[in-house]
DOBA-338855 format. One record per residue (C-alpha): residue number from 0; x negated, y, z. Coordinates in nm, 4 decimals. Example, Ala and Ser with C-alpha at 12.3 -4.5 7.8 and 13.67 -1.06 7.14 Angstrom:
// DOBA-338855
PT|0|-1.2300|-0.4500|0.7800
PT|1|-1.3670|-0.1060|0.7140
***
This chain:
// DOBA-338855
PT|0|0.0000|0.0000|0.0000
PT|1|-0.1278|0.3859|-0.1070
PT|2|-0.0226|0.7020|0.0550
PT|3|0.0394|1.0115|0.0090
PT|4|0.1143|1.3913|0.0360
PT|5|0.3062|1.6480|-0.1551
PT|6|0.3768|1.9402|0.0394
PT|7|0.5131|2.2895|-0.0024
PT|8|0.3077|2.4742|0.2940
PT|9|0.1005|2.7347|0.1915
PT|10|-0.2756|2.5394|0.2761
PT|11|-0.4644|2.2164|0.2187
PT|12|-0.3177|1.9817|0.5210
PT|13|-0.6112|1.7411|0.4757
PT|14|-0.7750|1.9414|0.8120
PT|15|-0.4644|1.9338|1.0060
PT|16|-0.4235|1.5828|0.9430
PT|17|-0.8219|1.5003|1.0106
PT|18|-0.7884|1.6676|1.3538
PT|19|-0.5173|1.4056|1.4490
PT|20|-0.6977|1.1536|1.2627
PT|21|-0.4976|1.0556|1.0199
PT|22|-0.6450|1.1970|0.7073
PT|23|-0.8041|0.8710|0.6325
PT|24|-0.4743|0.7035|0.5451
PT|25|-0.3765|0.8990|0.2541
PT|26|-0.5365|0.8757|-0.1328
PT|27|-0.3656|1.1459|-0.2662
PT|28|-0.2872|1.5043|-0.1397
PT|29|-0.0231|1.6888|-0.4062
PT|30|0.0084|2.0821|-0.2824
PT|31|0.2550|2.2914|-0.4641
PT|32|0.0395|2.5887|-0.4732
PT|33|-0.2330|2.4351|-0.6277
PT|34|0.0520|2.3274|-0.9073
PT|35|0.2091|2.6853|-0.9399
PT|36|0.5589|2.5388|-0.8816
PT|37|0.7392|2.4005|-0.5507
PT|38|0.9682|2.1298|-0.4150
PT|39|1.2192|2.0205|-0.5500
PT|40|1.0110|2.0112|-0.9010
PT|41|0.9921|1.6815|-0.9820
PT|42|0.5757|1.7400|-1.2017
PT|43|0.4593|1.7295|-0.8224
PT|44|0.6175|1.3706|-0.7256
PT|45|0.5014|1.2412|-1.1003
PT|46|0.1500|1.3756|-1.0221
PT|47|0.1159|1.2023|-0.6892
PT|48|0.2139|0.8866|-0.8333
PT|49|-0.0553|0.9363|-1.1132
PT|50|-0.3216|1.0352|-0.8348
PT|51|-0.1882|0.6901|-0.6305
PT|52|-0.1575|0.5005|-0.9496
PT|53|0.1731|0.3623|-0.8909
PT|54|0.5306|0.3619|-1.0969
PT|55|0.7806|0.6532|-0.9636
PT|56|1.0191|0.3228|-0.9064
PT|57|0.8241|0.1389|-0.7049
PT|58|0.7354|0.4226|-0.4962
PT|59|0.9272|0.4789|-0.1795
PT|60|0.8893|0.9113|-0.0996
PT|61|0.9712|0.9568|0.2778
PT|62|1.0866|1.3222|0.2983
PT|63|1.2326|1.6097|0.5750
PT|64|1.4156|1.8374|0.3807
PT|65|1.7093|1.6812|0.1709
PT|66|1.6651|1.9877|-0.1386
PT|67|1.3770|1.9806|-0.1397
PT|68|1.2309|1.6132|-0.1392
PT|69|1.5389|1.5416|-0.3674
PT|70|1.2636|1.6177|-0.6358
PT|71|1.1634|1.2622|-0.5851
PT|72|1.5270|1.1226|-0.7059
PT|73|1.4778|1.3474|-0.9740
PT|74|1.1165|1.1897|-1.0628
PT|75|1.2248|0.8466|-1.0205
PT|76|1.0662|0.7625|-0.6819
PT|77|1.3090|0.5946|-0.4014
PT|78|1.3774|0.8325|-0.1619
PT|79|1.4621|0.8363|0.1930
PT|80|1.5022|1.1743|0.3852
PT|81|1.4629|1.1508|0.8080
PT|82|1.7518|1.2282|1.0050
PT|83|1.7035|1.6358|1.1203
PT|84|1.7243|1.7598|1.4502
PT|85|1.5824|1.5237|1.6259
PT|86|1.3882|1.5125|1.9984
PT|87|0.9885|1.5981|1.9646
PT|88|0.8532|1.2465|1.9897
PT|89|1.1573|1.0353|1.8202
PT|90|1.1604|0.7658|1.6004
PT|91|1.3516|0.9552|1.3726
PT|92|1.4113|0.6805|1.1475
PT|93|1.0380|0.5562|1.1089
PT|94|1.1645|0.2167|1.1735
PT|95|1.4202|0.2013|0.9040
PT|96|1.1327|0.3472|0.6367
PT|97|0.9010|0.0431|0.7578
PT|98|1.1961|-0.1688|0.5962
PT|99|1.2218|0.0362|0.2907
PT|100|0.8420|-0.0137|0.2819
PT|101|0.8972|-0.3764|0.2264
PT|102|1.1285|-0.3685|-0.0649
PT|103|0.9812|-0.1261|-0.3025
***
């Protein structure tokens, strides 16, 4: 299994996610701003899955923001968007993505 990111902040997240290390899980990091476009646009979802080398439908794109990762559906990718609102420290749904995980 290959990782990745595509993200619409505003700077590279590889150093955020090195200081928790967890950089060294992902292959691909997809920015929007280094794309000149921005979630939902479905180019950055097709370019991660070129950088990963994997199909867009056997890809499974865990998202936050239901507009906005819905660029995935668009792309191809199987999508699955965490509940919102939820407690600092919940599962959110991480379980039910670890089951997704197995069927793509």
């Amino acid at each position: 299994m290959v990782l990745g990111v595509v993200s619409d902040v505003g700077w590279d997240l590889r150093a955020t996610f090195a200081h928790h290390g967890l950089d060294h899980y992902f292959s691909s990091w997809v920015h929007s701003y280094e794309h000149d476009t921005e979630k939902p646009d479905p180019l950055l979802f097709q370019h991660a899955c070129r950088e990963l080398g994997v199909a867009p439908e056997e890809t499974l794109m865990v998202g936050d923001h239901p507009a906005k990762d819905g660029g995935a559906a668009g792309a191809g990718l199987r999508s699955y968007v965490l509940p919102g609102r939820a407690a600092p420290g919940s599962r959110r749904g991480l379980d039910a993505v670890l089951r997704l995980a197995d069927r793509v």
